[in-house]
N, C-alpha and C positions, 0 to 999 in steps of 0.2 A: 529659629533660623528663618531669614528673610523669602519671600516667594513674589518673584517678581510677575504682574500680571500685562499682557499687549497683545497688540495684533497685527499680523503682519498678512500682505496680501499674498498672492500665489507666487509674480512674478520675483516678488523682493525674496521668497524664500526658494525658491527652484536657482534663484542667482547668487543664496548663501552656497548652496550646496555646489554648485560650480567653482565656488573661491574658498572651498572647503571652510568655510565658517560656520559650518553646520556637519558633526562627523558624528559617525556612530559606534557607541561604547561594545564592548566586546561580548558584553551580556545582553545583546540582541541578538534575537533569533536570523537568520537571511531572508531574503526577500520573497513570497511564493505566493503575490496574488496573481493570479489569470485574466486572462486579458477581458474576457468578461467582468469582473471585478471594478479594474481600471476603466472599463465604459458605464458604469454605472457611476464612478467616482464623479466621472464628467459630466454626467448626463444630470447627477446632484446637483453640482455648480453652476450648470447650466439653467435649470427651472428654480435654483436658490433653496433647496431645501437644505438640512442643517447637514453638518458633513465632521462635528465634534472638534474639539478640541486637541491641542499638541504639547507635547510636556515635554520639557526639556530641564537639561542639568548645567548650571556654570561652576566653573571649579577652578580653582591655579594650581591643581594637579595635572599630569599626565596622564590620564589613565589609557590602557592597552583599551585599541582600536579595531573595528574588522570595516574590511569595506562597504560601502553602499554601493549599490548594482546598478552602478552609473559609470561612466568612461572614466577612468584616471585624469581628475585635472593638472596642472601644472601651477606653478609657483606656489607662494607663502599665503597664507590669509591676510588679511588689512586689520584685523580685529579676533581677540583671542575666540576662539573655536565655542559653539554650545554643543551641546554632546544630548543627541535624541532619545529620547525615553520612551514615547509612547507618538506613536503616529510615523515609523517608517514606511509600512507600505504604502499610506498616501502620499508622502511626499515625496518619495523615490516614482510611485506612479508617474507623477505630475513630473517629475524632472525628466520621465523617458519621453511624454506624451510632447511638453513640449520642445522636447529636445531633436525629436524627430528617430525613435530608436526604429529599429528595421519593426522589433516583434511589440512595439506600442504604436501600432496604426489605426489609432480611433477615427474612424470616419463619424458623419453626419448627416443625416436624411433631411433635406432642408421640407421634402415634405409631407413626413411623418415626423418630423424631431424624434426620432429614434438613433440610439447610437448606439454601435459593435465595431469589432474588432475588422479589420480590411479584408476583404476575400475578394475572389480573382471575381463574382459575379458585382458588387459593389466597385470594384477597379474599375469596370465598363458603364455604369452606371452614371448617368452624368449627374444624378439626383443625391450623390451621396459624396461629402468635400472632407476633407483631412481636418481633422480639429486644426493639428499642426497648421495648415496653411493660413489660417485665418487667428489662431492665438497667438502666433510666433511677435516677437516684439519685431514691431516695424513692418506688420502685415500691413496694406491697404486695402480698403472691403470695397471701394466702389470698382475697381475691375472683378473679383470674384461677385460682386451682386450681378453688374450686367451680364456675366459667364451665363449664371444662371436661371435668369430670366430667359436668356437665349433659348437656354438649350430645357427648360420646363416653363414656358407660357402661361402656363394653366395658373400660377400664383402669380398674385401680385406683388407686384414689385418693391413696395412697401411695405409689404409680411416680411417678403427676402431680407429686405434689409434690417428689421426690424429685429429676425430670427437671426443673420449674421454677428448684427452689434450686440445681442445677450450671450452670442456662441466667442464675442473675442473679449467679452468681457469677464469672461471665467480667469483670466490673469490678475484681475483686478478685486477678485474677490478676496476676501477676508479671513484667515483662521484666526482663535482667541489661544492665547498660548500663556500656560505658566510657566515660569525659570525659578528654578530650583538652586539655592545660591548656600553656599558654607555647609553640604552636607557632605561627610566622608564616604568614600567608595561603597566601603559595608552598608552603608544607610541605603547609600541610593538601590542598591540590589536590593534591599526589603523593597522598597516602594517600588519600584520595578515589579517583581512579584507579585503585590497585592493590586497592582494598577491590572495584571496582567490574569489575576487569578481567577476571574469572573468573565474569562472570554477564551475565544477559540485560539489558547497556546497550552501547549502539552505538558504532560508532566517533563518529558525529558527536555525539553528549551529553558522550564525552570530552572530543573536541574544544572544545567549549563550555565545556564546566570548564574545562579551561586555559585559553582563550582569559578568563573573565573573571577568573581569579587574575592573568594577565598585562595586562590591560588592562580595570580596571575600568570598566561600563559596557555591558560588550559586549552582555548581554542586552537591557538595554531600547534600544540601537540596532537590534539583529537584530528584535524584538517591532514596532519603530514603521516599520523598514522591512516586515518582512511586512505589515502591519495595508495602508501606502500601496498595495502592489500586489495585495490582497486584492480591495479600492474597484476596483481597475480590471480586475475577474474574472480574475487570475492568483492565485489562494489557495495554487497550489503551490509556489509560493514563499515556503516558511515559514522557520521558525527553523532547521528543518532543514535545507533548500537552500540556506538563505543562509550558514551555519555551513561546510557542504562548499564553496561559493563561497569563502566568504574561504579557508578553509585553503588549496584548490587555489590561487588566487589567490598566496598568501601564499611555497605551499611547490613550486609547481609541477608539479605531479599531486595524487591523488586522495588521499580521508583512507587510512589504516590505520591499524595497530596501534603503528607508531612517531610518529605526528602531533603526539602531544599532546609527542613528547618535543623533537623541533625546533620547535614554536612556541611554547617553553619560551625558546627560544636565538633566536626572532624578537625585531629591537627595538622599540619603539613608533616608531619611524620606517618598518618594512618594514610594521605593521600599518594605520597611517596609511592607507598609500599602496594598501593592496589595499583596505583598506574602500573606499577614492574610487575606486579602480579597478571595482571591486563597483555600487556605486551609478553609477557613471557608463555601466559595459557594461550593467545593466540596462536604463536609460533612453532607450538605443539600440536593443538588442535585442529589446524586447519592442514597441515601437510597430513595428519591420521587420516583426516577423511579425503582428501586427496590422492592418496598415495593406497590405504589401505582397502578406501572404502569407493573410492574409486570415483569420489562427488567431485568435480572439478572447475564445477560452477558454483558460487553461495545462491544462487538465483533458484536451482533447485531446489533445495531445505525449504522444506512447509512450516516452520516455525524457527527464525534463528533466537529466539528467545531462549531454545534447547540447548542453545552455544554457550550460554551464560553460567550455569553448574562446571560446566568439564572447563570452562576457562579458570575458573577458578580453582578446582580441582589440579589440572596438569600445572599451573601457573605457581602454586606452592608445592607442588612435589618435590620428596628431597631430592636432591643428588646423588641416586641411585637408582640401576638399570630397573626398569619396567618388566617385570615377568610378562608373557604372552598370554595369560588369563585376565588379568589385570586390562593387558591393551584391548582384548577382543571386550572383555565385557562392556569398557567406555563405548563400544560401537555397539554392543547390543542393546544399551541402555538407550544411546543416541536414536537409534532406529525404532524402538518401543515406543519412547516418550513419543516422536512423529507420528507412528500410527497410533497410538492411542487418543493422540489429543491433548496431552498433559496439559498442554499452557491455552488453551483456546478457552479458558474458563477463572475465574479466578487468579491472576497470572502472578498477582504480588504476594498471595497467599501461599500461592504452591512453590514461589520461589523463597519465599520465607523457610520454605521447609527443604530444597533442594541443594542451597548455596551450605547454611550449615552442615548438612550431609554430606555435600562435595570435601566438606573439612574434617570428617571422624574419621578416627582410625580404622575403618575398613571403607572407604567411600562410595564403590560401587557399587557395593553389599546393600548397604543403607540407601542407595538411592532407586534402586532395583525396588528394596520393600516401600517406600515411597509407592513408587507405579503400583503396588500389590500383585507382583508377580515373581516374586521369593519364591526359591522352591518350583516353580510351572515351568513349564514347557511348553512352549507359546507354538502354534501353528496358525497357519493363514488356509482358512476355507473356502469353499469356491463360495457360499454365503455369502461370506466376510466380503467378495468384491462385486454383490448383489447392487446396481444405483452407485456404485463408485463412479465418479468422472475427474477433470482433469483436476478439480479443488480437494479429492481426498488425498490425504497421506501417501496411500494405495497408488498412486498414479506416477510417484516417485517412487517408490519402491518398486515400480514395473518397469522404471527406468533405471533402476539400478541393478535388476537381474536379467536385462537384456545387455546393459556393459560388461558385466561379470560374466555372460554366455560366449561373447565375442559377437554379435551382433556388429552384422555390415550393412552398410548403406546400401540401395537399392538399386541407386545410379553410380557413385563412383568408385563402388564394393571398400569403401575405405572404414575401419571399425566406428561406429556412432560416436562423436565429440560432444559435449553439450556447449566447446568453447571453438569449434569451426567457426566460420566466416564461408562470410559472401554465398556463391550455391551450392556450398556443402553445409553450411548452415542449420543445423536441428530443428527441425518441425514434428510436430506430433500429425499422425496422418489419420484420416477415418479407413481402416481397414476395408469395410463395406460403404461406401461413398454416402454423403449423406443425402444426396439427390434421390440418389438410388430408392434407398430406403424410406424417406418422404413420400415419393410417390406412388409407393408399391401398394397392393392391397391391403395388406397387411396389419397396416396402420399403426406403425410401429410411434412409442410417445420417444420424445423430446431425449428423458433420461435412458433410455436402451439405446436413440443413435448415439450416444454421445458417451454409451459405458465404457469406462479403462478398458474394459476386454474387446473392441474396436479397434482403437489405438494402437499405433505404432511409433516408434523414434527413428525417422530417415531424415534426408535434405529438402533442403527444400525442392532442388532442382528433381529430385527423386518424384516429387508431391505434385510439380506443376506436370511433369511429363503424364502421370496417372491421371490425374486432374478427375472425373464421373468417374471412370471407367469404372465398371465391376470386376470382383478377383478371377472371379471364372476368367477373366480376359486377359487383364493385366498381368497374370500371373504368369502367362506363356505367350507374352503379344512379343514380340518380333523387336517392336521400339523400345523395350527393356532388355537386358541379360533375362533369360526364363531364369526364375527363381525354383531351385532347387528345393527338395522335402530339408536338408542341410542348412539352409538361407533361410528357410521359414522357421526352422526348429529354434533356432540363436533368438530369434521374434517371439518364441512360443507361441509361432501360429500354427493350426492344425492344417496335415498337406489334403484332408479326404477333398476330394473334389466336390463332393456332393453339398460340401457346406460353403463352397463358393458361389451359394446362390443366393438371393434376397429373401426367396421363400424357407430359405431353411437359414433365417438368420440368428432364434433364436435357438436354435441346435449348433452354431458358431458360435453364440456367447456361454453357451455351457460348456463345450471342449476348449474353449480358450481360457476360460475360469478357471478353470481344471489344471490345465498347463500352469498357470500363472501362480497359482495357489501354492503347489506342487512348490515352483520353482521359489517362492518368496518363502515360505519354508525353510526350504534350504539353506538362502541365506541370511536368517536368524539363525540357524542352530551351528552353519560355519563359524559365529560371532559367539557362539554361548557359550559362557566360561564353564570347565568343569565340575567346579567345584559345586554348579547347581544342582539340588535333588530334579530330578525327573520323575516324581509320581503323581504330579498336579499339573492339572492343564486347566489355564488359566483362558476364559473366551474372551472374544468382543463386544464389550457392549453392545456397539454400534451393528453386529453382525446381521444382516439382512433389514436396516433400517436406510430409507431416502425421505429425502424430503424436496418435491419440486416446485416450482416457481412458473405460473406462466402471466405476462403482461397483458392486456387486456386495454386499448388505449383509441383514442380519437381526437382529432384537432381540435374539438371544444372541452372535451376532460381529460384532466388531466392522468385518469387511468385507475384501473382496477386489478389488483393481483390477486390470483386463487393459488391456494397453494395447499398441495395434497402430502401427506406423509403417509408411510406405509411401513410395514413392521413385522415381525415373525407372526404377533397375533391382533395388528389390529392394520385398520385403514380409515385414517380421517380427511375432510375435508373442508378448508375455512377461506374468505375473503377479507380482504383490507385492501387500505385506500394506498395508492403511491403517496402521493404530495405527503400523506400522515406518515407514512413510513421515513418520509425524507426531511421531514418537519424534526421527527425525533432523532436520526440521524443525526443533523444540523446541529439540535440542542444539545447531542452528547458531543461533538467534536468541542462545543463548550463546556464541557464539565458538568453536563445538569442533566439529570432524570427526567423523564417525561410520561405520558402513557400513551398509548394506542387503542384504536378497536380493533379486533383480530376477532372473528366468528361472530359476530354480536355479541364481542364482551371487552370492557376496556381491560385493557392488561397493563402492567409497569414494564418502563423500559430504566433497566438499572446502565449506570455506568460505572467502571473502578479501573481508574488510570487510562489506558486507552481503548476497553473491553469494552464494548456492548453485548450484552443480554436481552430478550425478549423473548417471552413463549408464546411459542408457536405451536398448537394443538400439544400433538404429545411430546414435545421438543422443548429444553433451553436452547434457542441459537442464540449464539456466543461466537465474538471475533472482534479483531481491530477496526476501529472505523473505516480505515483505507481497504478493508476486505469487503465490507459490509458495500462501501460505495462501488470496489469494482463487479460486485456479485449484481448490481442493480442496473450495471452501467452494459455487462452480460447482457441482463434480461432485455434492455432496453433495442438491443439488437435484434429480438425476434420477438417484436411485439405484433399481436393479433388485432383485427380491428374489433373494438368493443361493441359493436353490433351480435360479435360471435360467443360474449360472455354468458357463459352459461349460468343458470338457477343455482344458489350455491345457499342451504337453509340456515340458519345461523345456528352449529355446533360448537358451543364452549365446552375444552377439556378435564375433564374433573376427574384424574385421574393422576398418578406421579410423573414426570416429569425425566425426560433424560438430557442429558446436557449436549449436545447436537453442532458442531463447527459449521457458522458459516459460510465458509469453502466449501463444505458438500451440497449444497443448494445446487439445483440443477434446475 
């Protein structure tokens, strides 16, 4: 089959995409590069490095369409449509940049040739010009040259212009493009794939691709289903959750790298039947935990992965009432699997074993022995929330037996929502202010300000009104309602006065551990079905295990992270490099393994579907890339100047290995 080979410059294809002669097939991902991205695209075409190639599909089919993230144009094309394969987000870029969209304002430093995205201090700057004003067709450069001669002297006038006519001549630049001509739909989805499989797109967009070459339609069912359960504040249930849903549904465990090649060989009768299966365990499961369990947000759930068994579980149930052991246990299982961690490790493997279980004839039963906690009687120790912060499990489950207490807001006494608006809005609050405690002698680290036993669920307007103040104050100041021993208790905060002070802060996080512990107890064994033996108590691994992070950084390095873990019997201490950590990040969002030095020793960093793993002293940390980035994106928020980096000796771990989420990083 013929493969037609040419080249077309920027403005001839930015002007297909306006006359819709250029549309994109349904087994394209959406659009999600950042505007950094897009100034880097330019800043390419600009100094003429290479900027790859564009693959495209011709066909005298119709194939189902999704939009490109560009305005709706109007009228017919002049010429049948190609249909983009590989190279949407540059050329969607280029069509916002030079289209002039509000959020693609690529400026220009005419004197650094440096280029970013527009900010209100570059808006003042007379040194920095709109790509748009100068690439637009039918720009003129000799008023914008003398503009800037004006208003920066310092260059000559002949660099200006010089830098100008290479900055308008990025229109004119060239991509090399093959057309893909007489392949059928199925085909072009393989090629799709394999173009696609050696680069930063995810198991679940392949999956999507295939899924809509094999069953047209799929995206805008997935779209119209997300949008329904959006309305009823579960947004996390997008195209992507739902995409993982059917496949797991479809194929029996979790996506990977072989997914797209067995839902290849699904028939429209197996897909049928998971979508209903899909939409009907939704329907069940999300009003239990709403309703029962009192989650009313999906934005809470520390792993919606754990949605994926009970969808499928309630979504083939027969049609027959639900005993109450039955109900509770799916919430107790629900609640386990999050504080344990089930999926923060192996995610395709454990669901390999959790989807089948969801389908035996006792399913709770068998998924209960799954966790390995058959038979136990699970309790939460004050231990157990020893270095918890806002990324453990724990931190939801503190939110969920302060709703279950009746816990009222601070300011407008109304019971804590986690779907409020405006300034009753949910905020997590630092009990003892974090100023406070910073400052104090004390010398309290990072992980103790910032412990779940700290924390509170109020308003915001509750948060700003508090703002430093200490509890000793706040707690009977005049410009709040005094809070009651009643109002604290719903909190499980402790009323003693004495522990309303900084110096006695950690004798507040032992009585509130206590509380909390107490109370998360509870409600596990509200949820425990009877039928379980109660003569084994089953611990937490993780039970008095942290592991913390601190950045270490200066304008000329790019930074140094120590990170200490600590543990019932041990305490280590190791460094590594950022950029390296972020290097192999980068590499896994592409699908590829890499290694790190961590203590002076190189370590593997695995990946499997969207999981990174890397150990860390006595740790596997383990999590989604998009955790892994916002845990760094954290750190990067309270970075020290690297001057203050301490001696750190090179300790490699030689010892076994616990598997550790990285949401608990602190």
């Amino acid at each position: 089959m013929p493969v037609e080979k040419a080249e077309k410059d920027v403005q001839t294809l930015v002007s297909q995409i306006s006359s819709k002669e250029i549309l994109l097939p349904e087994i394209q991902r959406g659009y999600v590069w950042k505007p950094t991205q897009v100034a880097k695209l330019i800043e390419s075409l600009y100094r003429g490095y290479p900027t790859g190639s564009l693959l495209f599909w011709k066909t005298n089919e119709t194939p189902a369409t999704r939009r490109l993230a560009v305005n709706e144009m109007q009228g017919m094309p002049a010429m049948p449509p190609l249909y983009l394969l590989d190279g949407q987000q540059r050329l969607t870029s280029l069509h916002r940049v030079l289209n002039d969209y509000e959020d693609a304002q690529i400026v220009f430093n005419i004197e650094t040739e440096a280029f970013q995205n527009q900010s209100a201090a570059t808006a003042k700057d007379p040194r920095w010009i709109k790509v748009y004003e100068v690439a637009r067709p039918g720009a003129k450069q000799y008023p914008i040259i003398s503009r800037l001669h004006t208003h920066v002297p310092g260059i000559d006038p002949d660099v200006i212009g010089e830098r100008v006519g290479r900055l308008a001549a990025i229109r004119s630049r060239a991509f090399y493009m093959e057309v893909l001509t007489g392949f059928p739909y199925d085909e072009i989805t393989q090629i799709f794939v394999r173009v696609n499989s050696g680069r930063p797109l995810k198991t679940s967009d392949l999956a999507l691709a295939t899924l809509s070459a094999r069953w047209p339609g799929t995206l805008e069912r997935l779209e119209e289903e997300a949008e329904y359960w959006a309305k009823k504040h579960y947004p996390d249930l997008d195209v992507t959750f739902l995409t993982r849903a059917l496949t797991g549904t479809v194929l029996g465990r979790g996506l990977s790298t072989w997914s797209h090649g067995r839902l290849i060989a699904a028939s429209d009768e197996e897909l049928e039947r998971g979508w209903a299966t899909v939409q009907r365990g939704l329907r069940h499961v999300v009003p239990m935990l709403q309703e029962n369990l009192k989650v009313s947000n999906s934005n809470l759930i520390p792993s919606h992965v754990a949605l994926l068994p009970l969808i499928v579980l309630l979504g083939e149930w027969p049609d027959v009432p639900m005993d109450k052991d039955t109900a509770d246990g799916i919430i107790y299982w629900f609640l386990l699997a999050s504080i344990r961690n089930r999926y923060s490790s192996s995610t395709d493997t454990r669901l390999g074993q959790d989807i089948p279980a969801a389908r035996g004839p006792e399913p709770v039963k068998q998924l209960l022995s799954n966790l390995g906690v058959r038979g136990a009687r699970i309790e939460v120790t004050p231990q157990d929330l020893v270095g918890r912060t806002i990324g453990s499990p724990y931190f939801f489950l503190s939110y969920l037996v302060a709703k279950h207490a009746g816990a009222r807001d601070w300011w407008h006494g109304t019971e804590i929502s986690a779907i409020a608006e405006a300034g009753q809005k949910l905020e997590y609050h630092h009990i003892h202010p974090q100023a406070t405690l910073k400052d104090h002698a004390g010398a309290y680290s990072k992980t103790e300000i910032n412990d779940l036993a700290n924390l509170a669920f109020i308003s915001g307007k509750a948060n700003r009104k508090i703002s430093n103040r200490s509890p000793s104050v706040y707690f009977v100041d005049s410009e709040l309602p005094p809070l009651t021993e009643a109002e604290l208790a719903a909190h499980f905060v402790p009323y003693q006065e004495s522990l309303r002070h900084a110096d006695a802060y950690r004798e507040f996080l032992h009585a509130r551990r206590a509380l909390l512990s107490d109370a998360m107890t509870m409600l596990l064994s509200k949820y425990r079905p009877t039928w379980l033996d109660e003569d084994v108590e089953a611990a937490d691994p993780l039970a008095g295990c942290s592991l913390e992070f601190q950045l270490f950084q200066s304008p000329w390095d790019s930074g140094r992270v120590v990170a200490r873990a600590s543990g019932p019997s041990f305490n280590w201490t190791g460094a590594l490099g950022l950029a390296d950590l972020e290097t192999a990040i980068a590499a896994a969002d592409g699908g590829l393994d890499s290694d790190i030095e961590i203590a002076g020793e190189i370590v593997p960093v695995r990946v499997e579907s969207d999981t990174v793993t890397i150990p860390i002293g006595p740790y596997l940390v383990s999590g989604t890339i998009g955790t892994w980035r916002q845990m760094l994106d954290r750190e990067k928020t309270d970075v020290q100047p690297l001057s203050r980096f301490p001696t750190v000796e090179p300790c490699p771990w030689e010892s076994e290995q616990i598997v550790f989420p990285v949401a608990n990083i602190e």
